[in-house]
N, C-alpha and C positions, 0 to 999 in steps of 0.2 A: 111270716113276719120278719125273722133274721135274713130271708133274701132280700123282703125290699129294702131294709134296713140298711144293706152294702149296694143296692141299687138306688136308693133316695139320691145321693148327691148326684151321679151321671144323671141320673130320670129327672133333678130342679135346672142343672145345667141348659139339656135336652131345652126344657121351657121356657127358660129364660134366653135362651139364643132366638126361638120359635117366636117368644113374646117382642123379641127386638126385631128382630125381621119383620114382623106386621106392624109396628109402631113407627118404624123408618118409615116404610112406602109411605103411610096412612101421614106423617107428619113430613114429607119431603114435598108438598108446598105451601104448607100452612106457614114457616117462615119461626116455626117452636123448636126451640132446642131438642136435640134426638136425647143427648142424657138425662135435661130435663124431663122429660118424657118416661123417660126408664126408673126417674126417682120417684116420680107419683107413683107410677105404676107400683114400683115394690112396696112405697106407704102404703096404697091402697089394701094390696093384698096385704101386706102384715096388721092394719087396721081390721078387716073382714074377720082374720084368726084371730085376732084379740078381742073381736065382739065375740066368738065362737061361731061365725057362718059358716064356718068346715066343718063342724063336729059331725056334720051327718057322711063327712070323709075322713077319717081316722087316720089314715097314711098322706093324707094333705098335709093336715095338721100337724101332725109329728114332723114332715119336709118342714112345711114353714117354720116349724120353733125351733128344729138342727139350725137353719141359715140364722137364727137370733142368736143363738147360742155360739155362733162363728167364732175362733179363737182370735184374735182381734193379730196375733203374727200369720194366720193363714191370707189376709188379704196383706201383708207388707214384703210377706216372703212369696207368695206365687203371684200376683198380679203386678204390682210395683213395678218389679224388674223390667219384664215387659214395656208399660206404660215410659216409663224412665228413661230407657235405651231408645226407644224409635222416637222420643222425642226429642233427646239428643243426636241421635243418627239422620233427622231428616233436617238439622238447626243448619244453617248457611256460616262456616265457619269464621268467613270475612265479615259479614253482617253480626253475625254473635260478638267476633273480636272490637268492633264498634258500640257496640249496646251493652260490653260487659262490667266497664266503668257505671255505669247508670243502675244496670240492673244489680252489681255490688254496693250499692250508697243503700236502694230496695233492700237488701238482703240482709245485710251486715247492721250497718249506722241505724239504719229504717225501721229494722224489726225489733232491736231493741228498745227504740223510741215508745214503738207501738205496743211494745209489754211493758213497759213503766207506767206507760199512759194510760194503759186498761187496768193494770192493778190496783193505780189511782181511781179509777173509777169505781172500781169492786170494791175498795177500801170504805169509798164515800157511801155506797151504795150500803155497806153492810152499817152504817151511822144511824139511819133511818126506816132499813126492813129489818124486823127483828128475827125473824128465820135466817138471814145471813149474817149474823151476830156473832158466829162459829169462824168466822174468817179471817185468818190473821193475813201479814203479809207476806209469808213464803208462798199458801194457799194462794193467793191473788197474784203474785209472781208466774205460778206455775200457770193457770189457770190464763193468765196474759202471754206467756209463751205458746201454749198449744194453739189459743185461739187467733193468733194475729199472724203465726206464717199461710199463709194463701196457700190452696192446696195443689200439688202438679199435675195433678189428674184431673180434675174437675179445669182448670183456668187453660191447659192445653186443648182439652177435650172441644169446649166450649171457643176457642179462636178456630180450631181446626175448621169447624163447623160455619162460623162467620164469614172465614174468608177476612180476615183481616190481611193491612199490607202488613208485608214481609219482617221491613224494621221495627214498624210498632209490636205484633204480634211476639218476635223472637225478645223484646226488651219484656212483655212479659212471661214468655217461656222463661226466660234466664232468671226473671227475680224466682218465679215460684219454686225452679230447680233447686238456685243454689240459696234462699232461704232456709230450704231442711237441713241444713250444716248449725245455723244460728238457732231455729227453733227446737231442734231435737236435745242442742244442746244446753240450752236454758231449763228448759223442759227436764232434762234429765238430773239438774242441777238440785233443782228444788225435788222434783217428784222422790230423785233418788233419797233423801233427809228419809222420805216414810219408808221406800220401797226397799233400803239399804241399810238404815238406820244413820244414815248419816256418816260413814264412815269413811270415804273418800275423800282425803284434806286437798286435790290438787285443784291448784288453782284455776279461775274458769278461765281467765284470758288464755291460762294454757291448755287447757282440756280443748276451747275452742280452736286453739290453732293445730292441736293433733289433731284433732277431730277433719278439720276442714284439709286443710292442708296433707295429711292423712290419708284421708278418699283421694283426692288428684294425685296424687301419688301412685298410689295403689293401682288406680284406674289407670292409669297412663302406661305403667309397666304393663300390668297383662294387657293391656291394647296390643301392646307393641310385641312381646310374648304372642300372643294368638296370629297376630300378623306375620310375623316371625314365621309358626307354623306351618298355616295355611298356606302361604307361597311358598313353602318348599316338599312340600307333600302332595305328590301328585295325584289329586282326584277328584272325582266329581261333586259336582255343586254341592248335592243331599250333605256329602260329609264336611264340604266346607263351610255350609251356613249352620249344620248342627253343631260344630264347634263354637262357633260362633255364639249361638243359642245358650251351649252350655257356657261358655267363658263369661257370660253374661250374668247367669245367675250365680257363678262362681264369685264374682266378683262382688255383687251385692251381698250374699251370704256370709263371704270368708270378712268383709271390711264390717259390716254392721252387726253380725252377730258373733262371731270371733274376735275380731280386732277391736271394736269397739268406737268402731269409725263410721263417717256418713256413706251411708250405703247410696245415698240418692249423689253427693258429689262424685264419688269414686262410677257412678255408671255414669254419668253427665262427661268426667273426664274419658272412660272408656270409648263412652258411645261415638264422642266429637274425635277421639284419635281414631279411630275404626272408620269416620266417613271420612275424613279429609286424607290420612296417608295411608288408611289400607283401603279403601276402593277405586283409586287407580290402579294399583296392583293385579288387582283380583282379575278374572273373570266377567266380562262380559254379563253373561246369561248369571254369575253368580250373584253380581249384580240386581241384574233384573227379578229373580230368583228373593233375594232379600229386600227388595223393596216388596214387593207380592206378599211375601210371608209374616212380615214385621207387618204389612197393612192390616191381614186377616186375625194376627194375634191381639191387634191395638184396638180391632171391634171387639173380638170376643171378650177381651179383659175390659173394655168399657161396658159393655153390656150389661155384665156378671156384678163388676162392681156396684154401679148405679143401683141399682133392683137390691142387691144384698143390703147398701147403705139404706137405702129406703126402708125395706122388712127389718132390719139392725131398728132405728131411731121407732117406729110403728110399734115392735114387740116391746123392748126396751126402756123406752122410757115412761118414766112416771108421772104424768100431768096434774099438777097443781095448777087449781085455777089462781091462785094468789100471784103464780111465777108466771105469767104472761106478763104482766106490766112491767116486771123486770127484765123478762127478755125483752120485751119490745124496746127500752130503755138499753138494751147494752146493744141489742143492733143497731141503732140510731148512734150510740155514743163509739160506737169501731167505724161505721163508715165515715163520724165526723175525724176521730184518730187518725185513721188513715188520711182523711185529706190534707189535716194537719199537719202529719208526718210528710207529705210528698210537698206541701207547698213549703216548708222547711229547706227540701234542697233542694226546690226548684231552683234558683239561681245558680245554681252546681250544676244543677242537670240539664236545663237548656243552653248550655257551653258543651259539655259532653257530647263523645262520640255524634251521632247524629242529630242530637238536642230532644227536649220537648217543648211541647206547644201548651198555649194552657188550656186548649179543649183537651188535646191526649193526656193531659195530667187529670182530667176530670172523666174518661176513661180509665185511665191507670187506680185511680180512685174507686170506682163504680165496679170495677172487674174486680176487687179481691175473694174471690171466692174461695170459701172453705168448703172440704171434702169428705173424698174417705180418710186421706191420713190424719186430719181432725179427730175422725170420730174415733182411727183408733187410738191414737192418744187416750183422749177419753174411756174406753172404754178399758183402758192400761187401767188407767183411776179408779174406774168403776169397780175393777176385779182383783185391788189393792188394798185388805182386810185393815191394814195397819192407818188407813186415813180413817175420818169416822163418816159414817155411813150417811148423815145428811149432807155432806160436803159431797162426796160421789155421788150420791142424786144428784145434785144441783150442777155439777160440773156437766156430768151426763146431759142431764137437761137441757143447760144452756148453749152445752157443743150442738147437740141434735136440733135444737132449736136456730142458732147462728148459721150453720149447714143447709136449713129446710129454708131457712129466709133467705139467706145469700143465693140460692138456687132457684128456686122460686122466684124471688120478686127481680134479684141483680141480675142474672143470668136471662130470664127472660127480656127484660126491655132492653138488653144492651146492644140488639141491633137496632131497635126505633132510638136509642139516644143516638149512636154513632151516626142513624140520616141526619138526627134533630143535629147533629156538629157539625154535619158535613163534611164527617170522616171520610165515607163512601162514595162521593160525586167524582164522576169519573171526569177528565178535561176533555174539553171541549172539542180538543184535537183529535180525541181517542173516541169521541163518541161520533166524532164526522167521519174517520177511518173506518171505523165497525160500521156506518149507514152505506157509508161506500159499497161495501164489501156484500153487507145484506142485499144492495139493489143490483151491483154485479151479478150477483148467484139468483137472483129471481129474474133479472135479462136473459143470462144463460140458460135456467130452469126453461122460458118460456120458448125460446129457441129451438130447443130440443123438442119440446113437446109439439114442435109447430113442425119437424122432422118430422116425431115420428105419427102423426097425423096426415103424412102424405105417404107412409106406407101400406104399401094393397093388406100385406097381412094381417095388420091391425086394424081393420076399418070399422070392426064390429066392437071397438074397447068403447067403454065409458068415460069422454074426455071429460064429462063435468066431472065425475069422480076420480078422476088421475090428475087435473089441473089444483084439486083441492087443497095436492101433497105438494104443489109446487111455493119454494121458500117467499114470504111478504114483507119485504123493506115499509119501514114508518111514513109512508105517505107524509103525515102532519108535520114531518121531523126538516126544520129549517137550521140553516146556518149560514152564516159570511163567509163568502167567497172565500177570504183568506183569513186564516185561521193565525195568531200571533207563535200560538207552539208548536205548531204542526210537525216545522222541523226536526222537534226533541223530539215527537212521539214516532215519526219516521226513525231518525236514530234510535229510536231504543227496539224499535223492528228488525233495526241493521241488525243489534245488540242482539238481539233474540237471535236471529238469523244466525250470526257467528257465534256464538256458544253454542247452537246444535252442530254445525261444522266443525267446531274443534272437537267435540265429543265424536263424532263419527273418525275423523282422521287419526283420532287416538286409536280407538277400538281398532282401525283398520292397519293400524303399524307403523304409520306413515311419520312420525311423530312420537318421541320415546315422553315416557312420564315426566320428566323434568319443563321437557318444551311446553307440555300441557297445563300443568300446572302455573306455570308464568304465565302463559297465554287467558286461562281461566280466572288469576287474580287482575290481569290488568281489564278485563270483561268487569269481575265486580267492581273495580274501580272508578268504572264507567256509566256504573246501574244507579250507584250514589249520587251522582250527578244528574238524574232523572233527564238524559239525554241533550241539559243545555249546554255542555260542553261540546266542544270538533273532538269527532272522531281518532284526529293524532294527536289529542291529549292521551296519551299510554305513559305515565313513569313510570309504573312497575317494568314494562319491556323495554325502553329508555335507561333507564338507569342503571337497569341489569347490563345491557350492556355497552355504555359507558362505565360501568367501573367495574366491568370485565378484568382477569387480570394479563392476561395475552394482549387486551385491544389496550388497555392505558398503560401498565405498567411495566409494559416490555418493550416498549420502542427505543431502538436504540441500542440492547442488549443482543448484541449479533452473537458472540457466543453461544449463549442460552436458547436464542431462537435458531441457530442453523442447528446445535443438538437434536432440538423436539423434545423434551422429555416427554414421556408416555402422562401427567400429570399436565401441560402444558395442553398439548395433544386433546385431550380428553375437553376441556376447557373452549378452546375453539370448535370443536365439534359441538357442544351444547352451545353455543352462540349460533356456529353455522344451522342448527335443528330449530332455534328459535326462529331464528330471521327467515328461514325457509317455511315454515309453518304460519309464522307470520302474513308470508306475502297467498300462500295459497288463501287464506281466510280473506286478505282482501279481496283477491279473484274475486271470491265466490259474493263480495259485497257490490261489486261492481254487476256483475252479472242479476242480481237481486233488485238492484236499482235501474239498469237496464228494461226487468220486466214492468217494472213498475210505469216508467215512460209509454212502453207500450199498450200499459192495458186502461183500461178508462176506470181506474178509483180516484185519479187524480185530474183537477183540471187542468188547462193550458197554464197558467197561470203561477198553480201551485206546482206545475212538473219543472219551472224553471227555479225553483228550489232547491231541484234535486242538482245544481252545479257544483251547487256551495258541495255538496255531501260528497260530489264525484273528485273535487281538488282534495278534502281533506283525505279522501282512501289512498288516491294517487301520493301525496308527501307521505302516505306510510309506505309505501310500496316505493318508492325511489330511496327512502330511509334505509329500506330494507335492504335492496339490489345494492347500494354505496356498502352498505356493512362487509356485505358477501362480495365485493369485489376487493374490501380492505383482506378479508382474508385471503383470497384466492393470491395476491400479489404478496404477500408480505409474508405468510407463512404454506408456502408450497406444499410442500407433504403433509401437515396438519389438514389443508383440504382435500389432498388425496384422502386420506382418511376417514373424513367427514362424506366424502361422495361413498364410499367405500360401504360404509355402516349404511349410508342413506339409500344404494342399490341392494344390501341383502334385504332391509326391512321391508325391501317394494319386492322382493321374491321370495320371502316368507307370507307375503298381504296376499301375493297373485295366488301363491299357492290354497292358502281360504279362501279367495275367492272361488277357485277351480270345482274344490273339494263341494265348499255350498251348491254351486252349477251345476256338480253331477249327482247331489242330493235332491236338489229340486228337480231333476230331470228322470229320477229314478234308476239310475248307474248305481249306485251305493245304497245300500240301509244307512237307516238313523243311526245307528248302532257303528258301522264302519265308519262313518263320519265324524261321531264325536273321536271315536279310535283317531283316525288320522289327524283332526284338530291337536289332540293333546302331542300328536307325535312333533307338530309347527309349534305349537307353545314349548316344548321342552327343549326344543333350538333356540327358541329364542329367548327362554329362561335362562340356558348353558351358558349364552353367547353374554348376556349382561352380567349372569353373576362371575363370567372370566372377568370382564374388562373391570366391573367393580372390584373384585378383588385384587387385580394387579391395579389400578389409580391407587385404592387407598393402602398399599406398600410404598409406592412411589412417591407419596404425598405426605406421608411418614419421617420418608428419608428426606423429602424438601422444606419440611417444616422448620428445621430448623436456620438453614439458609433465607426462609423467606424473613424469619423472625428477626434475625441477628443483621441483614441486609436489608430494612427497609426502603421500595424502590421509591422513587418520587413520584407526585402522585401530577397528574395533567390534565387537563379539564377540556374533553372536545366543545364543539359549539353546538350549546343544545340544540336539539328539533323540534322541541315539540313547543307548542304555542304557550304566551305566558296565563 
């Protein structure tokens, strides 16, 4: 009994992984949420043990009532982190920076709305049921704090799975995030009166703003602390991502359970500093390596969680049939709160960053789903001697019951409301591109098959059975010749197109991290404008360099420009890496568009479309070659320099290419390969952290000359369209 006793939790794990794995397939096209799916499940079975169906299995039973009995910090401290970090680490950090306005009115302004408003309700509520007659207003306060922030786990989990677009989905990743800064601390405000005795006088606007402000803090230093690290310790993946791993739960531990701070903001700040300035840095394969590992960890803590919260609220809670009419009465009155609360700023918010619409505010409405960190709250209450014991039923109760409903009924229909919006209808342009595409590859499919039907070797294959695999375009599928957006949805393929090409020319050397990163915000800048914009609409790369400080504000100054300083220097060379990497992406848009003419997805018609596309690449490419000629003329040895860097980085690239050629060719083990890999990275490590450390000596000593000499400032003639 004492062995299974230390094997029970690996041996429920075991099952619970086993039970998710056969719940996926079995609901991967029923169109049913997978975690909903994992919630029944675990109700299910902790209903069965609570009837006693296992008693004829003693060591079932004993598992199932361990996971009831779950310490309510073991699912905030081992899965949370998890859950928290990969959904900050995969958020679009330009797209976040957009949606962060809106999802802070959500968060902040929003959730306190939505806890005045429900305490209000519980207040009323306790007027007229006499079992909630024990309720004062701290209790109603508290009780309106836990239940009204939206849970991160369960509202991530559940868009992952939909497929929502990017900016709707990431504006509700953000509220759910950074509302556990507001809720936890409201929460703790009133909870702490029983749990503390009330003896922390500080005030809450400023507990709130340590608390919040606190976590981004926190989180932002060891981001940049581990980043720090990792790029200077040379070694392989395993040890960089497990740093990583542990810096993570470091972080959530040391701010929320130590500090005293929001553990879910301080990883949100971590996690978004760790994707945007530490995985250009990194590694390649450590890269690929962390998106893999973070995916595999984000099932198994969804998994685990789901099923536990389920068997939690089945063992747990105490059903009174009196308190259904109440609950059904406080879910009805949070989904009207909430809509309340969002049509409040709606006029704030469809000004904001990307704006809303009023179907996605009735989405935004309809998605607040409550979770696990609901129920632990709750179940904080539950296991809080000092409140009185019908108050913790009833809080219990109504969290497990808000939880089972919001799951259940919001979470399932929210993709039949999102068709009934006409969230998901795809345009028209993008549905004629994809028929294209589908009747292309069933032309070529049949083509081939009508090859290989004229070979002697094959003549004895089964063509009905081989033609069956071959791919079938929507025969019934009509549309007009010429489509009004076709354009944008071509441009946003160019767009597609060149964000994989800058990420390649990155990895491959050609292009230092600075180039890349301009190159990659002016791409997002492009995505916002869902392709109706020309192509050389770029400010971010435009602007950058016009108000360069070599190209505007040194003309003129022969002195300073026939010196060079090494700070100067350095400055045209990132211009000259920009506009070079620049023009190679358009190459590669021109040649993209080129296949395009040739191949039959487009008509005559619609291929004379594609001019307009070929003028706008060509003015970024003449944009570019005029840049790279101002340098070459006007600052001489700054482009020596600039070719300089730009010839070792292309014999540091050859040299990986060589090394991979005679890995695939079988000259080398795996093993000598990574060897020599790391020996071209630590060249090219050596080489930047030289040149970064002498700029920023240089730049040290210029500072104060630039400060005390402001030059005059001069305005080239834009390029780019208005």
């Amino acid at each position: 009994m004492e062995d299974f006793n230390l094997l029970a939790p690996l041996l429920l794990a075991i099952a619970g992984l086993l039970t998710g794995a056969i719940l996926k397939s079995i609901l991967k096209k029923s169109g049913f949420p997978y975690t909903v799916g994992l919630f029944v499940f675990g109700l299910g079975i902790g209903l069965l043990n609570r009837f006693h169906c296992f008693d004829f299995m003693p060591h079932v039973a004993t598992a199932i009532e361990s996971v009831a009995d779950t310490n309510p910090d073991f699912i905030l401290y081992v899965f949370l982190p998890i859950l928290i970090f990969d959904a900050a680490y995969e958020m679009n950090m330009h797209i976040f920076k957009k949606t962060l306005a809106n999802a802070t009115l959500l968060a902040v302004p929003g959730l306190i709305v939505c806890m005045l408003l429900t305490a209000l309700l519980m207040i009323g509520i306790s007027l007229f049921a006499p079992e909630y007659a024990s309720w004062t207003w701290p209790v109603a306060l508290m009780f309106g704090a836990l239940i009204s922030a939206t849970d991160p786990v369960a509202v991530v989990a559940l868009l992952h799975e939909l497929g929502t677009s990017k900016r709707f989905s990431t504006l509700v990743d953000g509220e759910s995030l950074l509302n556990d800064g507001t809720g936890i601390v409201c929460f703790m405000l009133f909870f702490g009166a029983y749990a503390f005795g009330g003896t922390d006088s500080t005030s809450p606007v400023v507990e709130f703003l340590v608390v919040v402000f606190g976590g981004l803090l926190l989180g932002f230093f060891l981001a940049r602390l581990t980043i720090w690290f990792i790029t200077r310790v040379n070694s392989e993946e395993m040890i960089q991502n497990s740093v990583i791993i542990l810096s993570a739960y470091v972080t959530f531990i040391l701010s929320q359970y130590y500090m005293g701070i929001s553990g879910v903001i301080a990883l949100v700040a971590f996690g978004l500093t760790i994707s945007y300035t530490g995985r250009p840095r990194l590694k390649q394969q450590v890269n690929v390596f962390m998106g893999k590992f973070w995916e595999l960890l984000t099932h198994i803590a969804n998994t685990l969680v789901f099923i536990m919260v389920g068997v939690v609220i089945a063992e747990k809670v105490e059903l009174d049939w009196s308190d259904i009419a109440i609950l059904l009465l406080v879910y009805a009155g949070l989904n009207l709160i909430r809509f309340a609360m969002i049509m409040l700023f709606y006029p704030a918010m469809k000004r904001l960053g990307y704006g809303l619409s009023k179907r996605e505010s009735v989405i935004l409405t309809w998605g607040g789903l409550r979770g696990a960190l609901g129920m632990t709250l709750a179940l904080m209450v539950s296991y809080t001697p000092a409140i009185p014991e019908e108050i913790r039923r009833q809080v219990l109760f109504l969290t497990a019951g808000i939880v089972t409903l919001t799951l259940s009924i919001n979470a399932t229909t929210m993709k039949w409301l999102l068709k009934r919006l006409g969230l998901t209808q795809v345009s028209t342009a993008r549905t004629q591109m994809e028929h294209k595409i589908q009747s292309y590859l069933q032309e070529s499919a049949e083509k081939y098959v009508e090859k290989l039907t004229s070979r002697e070797q094959l003549k004895e294959a089964n063509w009905e059975k081989v033609r069956k695999y071959i791919p079938q375009a929507n025969r019934e599928w009509t549309a007009a010749p010429q489509t009004p957006d076709l354009l944008a949805e071509i441009r946003l393929r160019i767009l597609n197109h060149e964000k994989a090409t800058c990420q390649h020319i990155y990895e491959e050397g050609i292009i230092p991290k600075a180039s890349f990163l301009h190159l990659m915000n002016s791409l997002d800048e492009m995505y916002d404008h869902d392709g109706k914009y020309a192509l050389d609409f770029r400010p971010s790369v435009f602007n950058y360099v016009n108000r360069s400080f070599v190209i505007q504000h040194l003309k003129g100054l022969l002195p300073i420009r026939n010196t060079v300083s090494l700070y100067f220097r350095e400055r045209i060379v990132a211009v000259y890496d920009l506009a070079r990497g620049f023009i190679i992406l358009q190459k590669e848009n021109l040649k993209l568009i080129d296949e395009l003419e040739a191949s039959d997805l487009l008509s005559p018609q619609q291929k004379t479309e594609l001019k307009t596309l070929k003028t706008e690449i060509q003015h970024n490419m003449d944009w570019a070659n005029s840049v790279m000629e101002q340098l070459a003329a006007n600052y001489p040895k700054a482009y020596r320099h600039a070719l300089t860097n730009k010839s070792i980085r292309m014999l540091l690239t050859d040299e990986r290419r060589t090394i991979r050629r005679l890995l695939s060719e079988g000259v080398i083990s795996e093993k000598d390969a990574e060897r020599l890999l790391e020996q071209v990275d630590e060249k090219a490590d050596e080489r930047n952290t030289f040149q970064h450390s002498i700029a920023g000596t240089v730049l040290h000593h210029l500072f104060p000359f630039r400060h005390n000499n402001p030059p005059k400032k001069k305005r080239m003639e834009s390029t780019q369209k208005p």
